[in-house]
C-alpha positions as CSV (number, residue, x, y, z in Angstrom):
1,X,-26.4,212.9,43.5
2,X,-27.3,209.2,43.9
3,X,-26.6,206.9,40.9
4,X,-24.2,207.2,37.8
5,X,-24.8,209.7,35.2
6,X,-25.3,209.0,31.4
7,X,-23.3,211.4,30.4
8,X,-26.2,214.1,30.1
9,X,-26.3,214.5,33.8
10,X,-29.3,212.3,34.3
11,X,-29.4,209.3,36.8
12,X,-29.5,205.9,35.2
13,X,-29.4,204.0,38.6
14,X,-33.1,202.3,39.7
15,X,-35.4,205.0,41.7
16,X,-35.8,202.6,44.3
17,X,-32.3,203.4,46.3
18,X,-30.7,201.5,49.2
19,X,-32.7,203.6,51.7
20,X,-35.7,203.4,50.1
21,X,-35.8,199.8,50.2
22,X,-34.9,199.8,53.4
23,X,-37.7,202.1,54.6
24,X,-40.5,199.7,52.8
25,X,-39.2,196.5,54.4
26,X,-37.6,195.0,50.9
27,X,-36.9,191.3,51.1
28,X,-36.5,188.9,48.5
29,X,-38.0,185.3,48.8
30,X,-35.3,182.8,49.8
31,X,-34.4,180.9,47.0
32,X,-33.9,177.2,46.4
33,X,-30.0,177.3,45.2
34,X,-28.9,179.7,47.7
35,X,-30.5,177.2,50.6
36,X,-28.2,174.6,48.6
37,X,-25.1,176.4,48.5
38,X,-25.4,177.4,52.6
39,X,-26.4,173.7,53.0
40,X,-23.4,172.3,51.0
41,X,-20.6,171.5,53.8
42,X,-23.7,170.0,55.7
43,X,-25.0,168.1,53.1
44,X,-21.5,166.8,52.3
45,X,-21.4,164.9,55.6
46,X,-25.2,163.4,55.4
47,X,-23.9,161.9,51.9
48,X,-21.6,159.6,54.3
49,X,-23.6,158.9,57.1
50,X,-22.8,157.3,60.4
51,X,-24.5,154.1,62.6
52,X,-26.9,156.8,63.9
53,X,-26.8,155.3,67.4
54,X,-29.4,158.4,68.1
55,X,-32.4,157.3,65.8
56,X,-31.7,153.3,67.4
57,X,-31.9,155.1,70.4
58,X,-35.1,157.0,69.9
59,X,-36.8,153.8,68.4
60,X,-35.7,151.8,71.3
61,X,-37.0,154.5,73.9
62,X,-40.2,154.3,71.9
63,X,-41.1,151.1,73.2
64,X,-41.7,152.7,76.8
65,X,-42.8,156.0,75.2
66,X,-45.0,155.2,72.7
67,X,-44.5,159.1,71.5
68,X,-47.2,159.7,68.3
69,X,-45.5,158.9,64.5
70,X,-45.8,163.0,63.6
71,X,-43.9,164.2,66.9
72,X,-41.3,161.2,67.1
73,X,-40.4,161.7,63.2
74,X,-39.6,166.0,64.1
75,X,-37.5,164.8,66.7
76,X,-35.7,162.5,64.8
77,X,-35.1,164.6,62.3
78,X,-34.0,167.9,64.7
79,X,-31.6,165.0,66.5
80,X,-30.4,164.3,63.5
81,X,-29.6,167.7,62.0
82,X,-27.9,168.7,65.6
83,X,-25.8,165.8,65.7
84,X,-24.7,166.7,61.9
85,X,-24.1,170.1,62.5
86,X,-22.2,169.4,65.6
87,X,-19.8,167.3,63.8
88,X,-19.0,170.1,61.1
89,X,-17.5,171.8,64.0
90,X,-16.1,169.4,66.1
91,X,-13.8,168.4,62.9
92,X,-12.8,172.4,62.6
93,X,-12.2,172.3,66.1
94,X,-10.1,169.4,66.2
95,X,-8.6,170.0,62.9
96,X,-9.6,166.3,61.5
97,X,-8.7,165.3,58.5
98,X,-11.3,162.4,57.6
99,X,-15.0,161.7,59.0
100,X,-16.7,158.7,58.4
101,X,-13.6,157.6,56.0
102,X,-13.7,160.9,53.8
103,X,-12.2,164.4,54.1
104,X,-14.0,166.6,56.4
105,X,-16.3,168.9,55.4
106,X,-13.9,172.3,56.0
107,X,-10.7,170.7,53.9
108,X,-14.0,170.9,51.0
109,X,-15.9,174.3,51.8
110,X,-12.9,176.3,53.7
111,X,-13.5,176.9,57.6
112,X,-16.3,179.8,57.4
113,X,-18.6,178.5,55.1
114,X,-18.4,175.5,57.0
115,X,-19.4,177.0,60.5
116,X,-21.8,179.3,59.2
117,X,-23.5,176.5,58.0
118,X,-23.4,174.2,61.3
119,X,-24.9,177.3,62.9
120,X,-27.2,178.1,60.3
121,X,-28.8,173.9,60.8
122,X,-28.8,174.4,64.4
123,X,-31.3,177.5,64.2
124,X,-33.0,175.1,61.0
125,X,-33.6,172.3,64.0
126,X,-35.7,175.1,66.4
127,X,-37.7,176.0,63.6
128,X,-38.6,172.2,62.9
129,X,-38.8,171.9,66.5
130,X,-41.7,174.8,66.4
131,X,-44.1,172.7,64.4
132,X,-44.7,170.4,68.0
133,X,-46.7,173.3,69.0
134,X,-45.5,172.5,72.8
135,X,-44.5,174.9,75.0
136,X,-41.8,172.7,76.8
137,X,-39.7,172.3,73.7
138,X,-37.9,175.6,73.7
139,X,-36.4,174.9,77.4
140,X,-35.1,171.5,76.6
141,X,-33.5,172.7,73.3
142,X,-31.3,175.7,75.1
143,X,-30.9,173.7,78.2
144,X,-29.0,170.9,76.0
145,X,-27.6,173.2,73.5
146,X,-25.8,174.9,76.7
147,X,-24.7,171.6,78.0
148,X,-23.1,170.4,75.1
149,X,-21.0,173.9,74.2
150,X,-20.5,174.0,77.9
151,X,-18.7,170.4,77.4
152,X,-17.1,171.2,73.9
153,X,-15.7,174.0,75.9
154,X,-13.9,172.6,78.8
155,X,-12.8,169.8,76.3
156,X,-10.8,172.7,74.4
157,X,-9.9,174.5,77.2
158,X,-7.9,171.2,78.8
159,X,-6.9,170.6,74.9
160,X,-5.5,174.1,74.6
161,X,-4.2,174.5,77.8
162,X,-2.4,170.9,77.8
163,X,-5.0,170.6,81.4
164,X,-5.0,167.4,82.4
165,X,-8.7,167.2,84.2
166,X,-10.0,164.9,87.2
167,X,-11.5,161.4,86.4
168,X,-15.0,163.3,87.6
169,X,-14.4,166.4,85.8
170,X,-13.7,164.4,82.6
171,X,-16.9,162.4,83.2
172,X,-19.4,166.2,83.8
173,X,-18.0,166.7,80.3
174,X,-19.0,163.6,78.8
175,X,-22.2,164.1,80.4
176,X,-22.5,167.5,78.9
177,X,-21.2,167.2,75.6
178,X,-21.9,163.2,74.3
179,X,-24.9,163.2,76.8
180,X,-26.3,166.3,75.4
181,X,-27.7,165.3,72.3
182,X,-28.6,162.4,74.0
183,X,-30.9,163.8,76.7
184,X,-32.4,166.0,74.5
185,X,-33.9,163.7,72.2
186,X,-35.1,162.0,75.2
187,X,-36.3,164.5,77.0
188,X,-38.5,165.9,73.5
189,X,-40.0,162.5,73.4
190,X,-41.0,162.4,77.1
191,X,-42.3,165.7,76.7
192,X,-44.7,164.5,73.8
193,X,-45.6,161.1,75.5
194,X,-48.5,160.3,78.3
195,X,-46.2,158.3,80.3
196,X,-44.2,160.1,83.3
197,X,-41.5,158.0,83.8
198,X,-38.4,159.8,84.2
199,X,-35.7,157.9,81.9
200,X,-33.2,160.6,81.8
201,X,-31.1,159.0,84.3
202,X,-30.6,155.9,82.2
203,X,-29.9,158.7,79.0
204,X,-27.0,159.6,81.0
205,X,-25.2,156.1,81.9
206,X,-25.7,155.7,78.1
207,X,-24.0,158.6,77.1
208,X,-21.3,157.4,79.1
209,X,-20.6,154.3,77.9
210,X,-20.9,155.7,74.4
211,X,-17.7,158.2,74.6
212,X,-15.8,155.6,76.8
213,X,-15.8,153.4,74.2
214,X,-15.3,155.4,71.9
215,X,-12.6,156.9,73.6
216,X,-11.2,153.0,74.2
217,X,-11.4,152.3,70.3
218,X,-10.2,155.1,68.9
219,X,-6.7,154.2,70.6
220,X,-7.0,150.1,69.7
221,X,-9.8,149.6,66.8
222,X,-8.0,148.8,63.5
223,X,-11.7,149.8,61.8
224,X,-11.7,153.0,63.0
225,X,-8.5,153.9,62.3
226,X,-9.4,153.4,58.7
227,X,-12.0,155.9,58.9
228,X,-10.6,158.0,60.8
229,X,-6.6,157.6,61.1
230,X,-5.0,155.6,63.5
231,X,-4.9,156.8,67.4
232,X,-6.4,160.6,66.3
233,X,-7.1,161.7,69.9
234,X,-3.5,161.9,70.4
235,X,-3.4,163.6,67.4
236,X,-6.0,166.1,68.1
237,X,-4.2,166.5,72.4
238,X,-7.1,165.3,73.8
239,X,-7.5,164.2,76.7
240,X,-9.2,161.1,76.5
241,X,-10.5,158.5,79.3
242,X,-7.5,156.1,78.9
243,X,-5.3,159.2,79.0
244,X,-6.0,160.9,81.5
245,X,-5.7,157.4,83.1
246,X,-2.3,156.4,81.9
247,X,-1.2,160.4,83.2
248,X,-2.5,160.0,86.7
249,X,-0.8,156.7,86.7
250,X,2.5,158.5,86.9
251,X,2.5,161.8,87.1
252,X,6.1,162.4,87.6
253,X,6.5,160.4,83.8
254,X,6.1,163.9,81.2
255,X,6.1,161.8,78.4
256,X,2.2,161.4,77.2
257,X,2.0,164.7,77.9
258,X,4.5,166.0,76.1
259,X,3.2,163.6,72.9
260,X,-0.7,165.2,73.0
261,X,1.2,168.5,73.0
262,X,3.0,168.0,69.6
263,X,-0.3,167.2,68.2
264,X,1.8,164.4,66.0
265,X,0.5,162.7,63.2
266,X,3.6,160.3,63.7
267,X,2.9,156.6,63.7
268,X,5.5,155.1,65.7
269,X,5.0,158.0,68.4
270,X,1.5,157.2,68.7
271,X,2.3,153.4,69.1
272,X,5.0,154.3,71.3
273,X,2.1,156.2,73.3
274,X,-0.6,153.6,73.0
275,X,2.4,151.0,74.2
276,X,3.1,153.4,77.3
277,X,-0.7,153.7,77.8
278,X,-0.7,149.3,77.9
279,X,1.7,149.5,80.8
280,X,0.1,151.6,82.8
281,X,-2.8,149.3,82.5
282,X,-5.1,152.3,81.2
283,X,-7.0,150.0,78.5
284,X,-7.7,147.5,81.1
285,X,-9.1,150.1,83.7
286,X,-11.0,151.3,81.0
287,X,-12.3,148.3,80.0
288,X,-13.4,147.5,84.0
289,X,-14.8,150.7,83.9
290,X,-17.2,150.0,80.9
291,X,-18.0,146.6,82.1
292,X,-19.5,148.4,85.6
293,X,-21.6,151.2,83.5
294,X,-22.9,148.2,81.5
295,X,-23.7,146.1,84.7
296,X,-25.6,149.3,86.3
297,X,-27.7,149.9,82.7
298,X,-29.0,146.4,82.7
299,X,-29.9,146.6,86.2
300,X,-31.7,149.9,85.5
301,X,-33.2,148.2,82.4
302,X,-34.8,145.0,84.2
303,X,-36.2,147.8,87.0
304,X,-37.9,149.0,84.3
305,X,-39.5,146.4,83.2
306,X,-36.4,145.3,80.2
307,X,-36.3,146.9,76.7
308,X,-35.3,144.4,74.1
309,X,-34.2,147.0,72.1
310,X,-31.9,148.8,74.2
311,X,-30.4,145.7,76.0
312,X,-29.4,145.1,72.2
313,X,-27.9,148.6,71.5
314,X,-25.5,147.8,74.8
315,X,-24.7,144.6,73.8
316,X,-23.8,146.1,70.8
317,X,-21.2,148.7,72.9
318,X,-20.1,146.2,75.3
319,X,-16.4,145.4,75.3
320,X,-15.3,142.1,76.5
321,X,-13.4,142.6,80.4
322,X,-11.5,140.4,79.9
323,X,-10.2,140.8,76.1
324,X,-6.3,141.2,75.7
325,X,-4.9,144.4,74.6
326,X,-2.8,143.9,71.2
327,X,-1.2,146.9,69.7
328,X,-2.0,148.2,66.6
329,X,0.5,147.1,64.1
């Protein structure tokens, strides 16, 4: 029999059982404070929020685009949420410690609530993306969403594996993974504008520079390593552009190898490292390199007619060729 008795053999359990509401479809309306609670590692990180590069970028592109108010605000908004949610893994993935200067959203919420709520945004941003009514948007939201898993991927695989990849196949990451996010918000917008200029290839150089730099800072900027702890990609094993540099340089020399494979949080063995990395002249091809995907966007830019805007945003990521390297100390 179904149900708990009352003591006089009757039932005391609802009529309506399991399979019942099953059969008639039951569902409940989706409350207010539950959205909250799945929201709440999510929400945690949009408390501290970053430069958003992505919405400057989107308002800069917007000069050329001249997308309608309704459609560019949804796909500033799904950029935005994709971007957030990305993050929410990338810090599980990486086991970080601090985002934007506080603890990451998993040390907070524990690991699985975490992911399930970066998933549960990333399905949030295709519904949002359904109100543009336009039939294009689906395609350009997997096609992206694959790129940048199919980047995060080989980044973890060459992580995990202690891999050290090619120059070029470091740079098909980058273009999958930063670039991703990039092109998508790009591509949305070109998709809702009357102008059929093709900018995507100028998306890409951007995306580029972007995790270049931030590769370049994240091993010499005192700022960011006040927000986010001095040298981290060693810290994390990655395999970063002045890394994979400073390992090519010599590859008989084990010793930056063997560092990103203890996954230290030592500070003399990361200076020790970024020291190494100085002598190998990594920083300084790195900064060479920058200074050539900034002199190829500008020319881009003035064939398109220039873009205040943007030529402000790479100013803004330029990084001076000729600038000494000092250690941090």
């Amino acid at each position: 029999m179904n149900g708990h008795s009352n003591g006089n053999g009757k039932s005391t359990s609802d009529p309506r059982s399991a399979d019942n509401l099953a059969a008639a479809g039951y569902k409940r309306a989706w409350s207010a404070e539950k959205e909250k609670i799945l929201l709440e590692p999510y929400d945690h990180l949009l408390k501290h929020p970053g430069k958003d590069i992505r919405h400057q970028l989107l308002v800069a592109f917007n000069t050329w685009l001249k997308v309608p108010d309704a459609s560019l605000e949804i796909i500033s908004k799904v950029v935005a949420m994709l971007h957030t949610a990305s993050l929410l893994v990338d810090d599980v993935e990486d086991s970080s410690n601090l985002r934007r200067g506080v603890p990451v959203a998993h040390s907070i919420f524990g690991v699985a609530q975490t992911i399930n709520s970066a998933n549960y945004v990333y399905f949030c941003a295709l519904d949002e993306l359904s109100k543009l009514n336009n039939p294009n948007v689906l395609k350009i939201f997997t096609e992206e969403l694959l790129n940048l898993h199919r980047g995060q991927g080989m980044d973890l695989f060459w992580r995990d594996s202690l891999t050290t990849p090619s120059e070029d196949d470091y740079l098909e990451m980058v273009s999958n993974k930063t670039g991703g996010l990039f092109r998508l918000a790009v591509k949305l917008m070109q998709s809702e504008s009357a102008s059929t200029e093709d900018y995507v290839p100028l998306v890409n150089l951007m995306g580029l520079i972007y995790q270049i730099r931030d590769d370049y800072i994240n091993l010499q900027c005192d700022k960011y390593a006040k927000h986010k702890g001095f040298a981290e990609d060693l810290t994390e094993g990655k395999f970063s552009f002045p890394i994979i540099h400073a390992i090519r340089t010599d590859e008989s020399n084990r010793q930056l190898l063997n560092i990103l494979k203890q996954h230290t949080k030592d500070y003399d063995v990361k200076l020790y490292a970024v020291k190494y990395m100085e002598k190998t002249g990594s920083f300084d091809y790195t900064r060479k390199v920058l200074y050539g995907l900034h002199k190829k966007a500008n020319a881009m830019l003035e064939e398109r007619g220039g873009n205040p805007l943007l030529t402000g945003i790479l100013s803004k990521m330029m990084i001076d060729e000729q600038e000494p390297v000092s250690p941090i100390s």
